[in-house]
C-alpha positions in Angstrom: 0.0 0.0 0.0 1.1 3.6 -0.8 1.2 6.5 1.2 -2.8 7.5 -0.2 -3.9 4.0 0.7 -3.7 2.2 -2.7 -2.2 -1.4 -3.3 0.3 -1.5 -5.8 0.7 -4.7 -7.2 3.6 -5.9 -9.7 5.0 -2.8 -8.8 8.3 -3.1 -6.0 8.5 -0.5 -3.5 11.8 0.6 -2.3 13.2 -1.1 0.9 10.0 -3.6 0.3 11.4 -7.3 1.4 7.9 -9.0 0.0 8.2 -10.1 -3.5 6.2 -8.7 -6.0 3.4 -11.1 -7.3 3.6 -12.5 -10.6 1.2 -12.5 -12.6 0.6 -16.1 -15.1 0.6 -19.8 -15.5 3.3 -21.9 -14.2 4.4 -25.2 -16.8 3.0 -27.1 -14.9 -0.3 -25.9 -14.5 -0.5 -25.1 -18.3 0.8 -29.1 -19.1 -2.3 -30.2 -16.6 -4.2 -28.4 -18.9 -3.0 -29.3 -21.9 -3.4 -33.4 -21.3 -6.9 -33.0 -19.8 -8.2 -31.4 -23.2 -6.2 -33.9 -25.3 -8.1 -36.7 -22.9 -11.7 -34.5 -23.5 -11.3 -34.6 -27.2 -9.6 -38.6 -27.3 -12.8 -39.7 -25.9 -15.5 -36.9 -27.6 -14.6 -37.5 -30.8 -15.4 -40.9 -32.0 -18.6 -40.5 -29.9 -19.5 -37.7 -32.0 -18.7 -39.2 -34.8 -20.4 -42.4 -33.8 -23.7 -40.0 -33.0 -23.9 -38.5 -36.3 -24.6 -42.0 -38.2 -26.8 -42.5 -34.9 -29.0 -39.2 -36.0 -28.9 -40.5 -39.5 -30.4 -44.0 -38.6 -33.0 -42.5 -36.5 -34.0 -40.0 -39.2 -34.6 -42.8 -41.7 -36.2 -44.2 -39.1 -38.3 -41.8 -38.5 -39.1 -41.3 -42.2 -40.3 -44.5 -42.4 -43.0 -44.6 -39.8 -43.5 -41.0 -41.4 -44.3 -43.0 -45.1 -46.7 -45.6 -43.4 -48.8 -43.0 -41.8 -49.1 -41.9 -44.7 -50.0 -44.7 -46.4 -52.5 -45.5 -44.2 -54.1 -41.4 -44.2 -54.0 -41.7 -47.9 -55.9 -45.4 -48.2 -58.6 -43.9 -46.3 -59.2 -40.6 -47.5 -59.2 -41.7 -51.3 -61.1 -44.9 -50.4 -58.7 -47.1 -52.0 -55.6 -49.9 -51.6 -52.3 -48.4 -50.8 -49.3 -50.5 -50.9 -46.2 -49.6 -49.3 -42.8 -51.7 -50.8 -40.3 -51.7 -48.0 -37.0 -52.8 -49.2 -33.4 -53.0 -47.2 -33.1 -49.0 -48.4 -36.2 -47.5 -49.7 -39.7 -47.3 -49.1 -42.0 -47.2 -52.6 -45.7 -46.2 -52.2 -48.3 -47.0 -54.9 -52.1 -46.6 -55.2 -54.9 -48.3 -56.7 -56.8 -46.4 -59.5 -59.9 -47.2 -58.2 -62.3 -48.6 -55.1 -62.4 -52.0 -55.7 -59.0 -52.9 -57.2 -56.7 -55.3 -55.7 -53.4 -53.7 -57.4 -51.8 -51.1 -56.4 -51.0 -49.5 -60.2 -50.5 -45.9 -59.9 -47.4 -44.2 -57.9 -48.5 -42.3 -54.9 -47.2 -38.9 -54.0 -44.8 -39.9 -51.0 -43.1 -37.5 -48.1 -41.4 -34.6 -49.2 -43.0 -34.7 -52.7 -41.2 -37.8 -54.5 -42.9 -40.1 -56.1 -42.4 -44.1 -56.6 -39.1 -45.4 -55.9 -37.8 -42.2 -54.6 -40.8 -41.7 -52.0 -37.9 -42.2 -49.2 -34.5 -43.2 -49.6 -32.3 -44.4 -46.5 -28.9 -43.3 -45.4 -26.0 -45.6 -46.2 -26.2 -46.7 -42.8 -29.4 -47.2 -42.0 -31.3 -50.4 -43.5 -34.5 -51.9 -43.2 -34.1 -55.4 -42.3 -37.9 -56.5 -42.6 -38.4 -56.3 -46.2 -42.3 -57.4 -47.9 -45.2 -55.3 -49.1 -47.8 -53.6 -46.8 -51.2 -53.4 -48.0 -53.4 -50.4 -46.7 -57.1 -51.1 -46.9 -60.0 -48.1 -47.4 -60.7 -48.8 -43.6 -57.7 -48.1 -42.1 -56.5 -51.4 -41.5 -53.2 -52.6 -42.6 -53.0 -56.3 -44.6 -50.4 -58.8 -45.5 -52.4 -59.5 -48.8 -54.2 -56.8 -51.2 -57.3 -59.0 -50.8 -57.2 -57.6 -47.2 -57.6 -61.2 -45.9 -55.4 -61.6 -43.0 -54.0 -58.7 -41.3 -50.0 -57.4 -40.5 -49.0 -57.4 -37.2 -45.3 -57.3 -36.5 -42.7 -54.8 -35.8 -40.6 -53.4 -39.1 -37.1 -53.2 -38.0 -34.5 -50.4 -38.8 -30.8 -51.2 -38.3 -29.4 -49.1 -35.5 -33.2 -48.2 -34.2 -36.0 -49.3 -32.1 -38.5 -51.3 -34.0 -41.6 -49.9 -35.7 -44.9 -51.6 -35.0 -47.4 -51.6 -37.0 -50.9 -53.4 -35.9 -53.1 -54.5 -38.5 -56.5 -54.2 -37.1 -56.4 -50.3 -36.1 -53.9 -49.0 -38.8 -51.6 -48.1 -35.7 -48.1 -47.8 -36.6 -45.7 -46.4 -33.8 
């Protein structure tokens, strides 16, 4: 302290036997440092890397159940048979031309505004391991047949994801 009453720091006073502070990061301190955000980013990185084909999967994923619903929306508001294709990397939707048809002839406008085989395409990662054809009746329910005979009930499974159900009786898909 000065003769007003103000600390002066960094600053040595004459006849002062206390050593002036320093003002910094020792090596030490800034090697500490230095290993702990090389062990952060070791351990961050291939999660995050590992999380974006995660997103991707899920997306797809997401896409899919997305289709269905549609599927299902569309067979009922137009009355008519919609099939939905599901391959290991796509999902193809289709419509009957009219009520009582048991083909599905005509491609059906699918998410985000493609058509047919590009209704939804998955990311390289992401694949649709229960393949077959889905067959949406005018009344909501979903059928293993286009006669609308016996209905579908089992989950639709997407690598890397939780399994969609799909229950034939009610249309629910989840």
């Amino acid at each position: 302290m000065n003769a007003r009453g103000v600390f002066l720091f960094g600053v040595s006073r004459p006849g002062s036997t206390r050593p002036t502070p320093e003002r910094g990061f020792t090596m030490t301190e800034l090697v500490i440092v230095m290993i702990l955000i090389s062990i952060l980013a070791g351990a961050a990185i291939p999660r995050f890397m590992q999380g974006t084909e995660m997103y991707a999967q899920h997306a797809f994923r997401d896409d899919v159940t997305t289709a269905l619903r549609y599927a299902q929306k569309s067979a009922v508001s137009h009355r008519r048979l919609v099939c939905a294709a599901l391959n290991t990397e796509n999902v193809m939707l289709t419509i009957a031309n009219a009520h009582p048809s048991v083909t599905c002839n005509l491609p059906l406008q699918g998410i985000k505004g493609k058509q047919g085989a590009d209704a939804l395409s998955g990311h390289p990662s992401a694949r649709i391991t229960t393949t077959g054809t889905l067959y949406f009746q005018p009344d909501g329910s979903i059928t293993a047949n286009s006669a609308g005979t016996a209905y579908w009930n089992t989950n639709i499974a997407v690598s890397g994801t939780d399994a969609i159900e799909v229950v034939g009786e009610t249309g629910y898909v989840r």
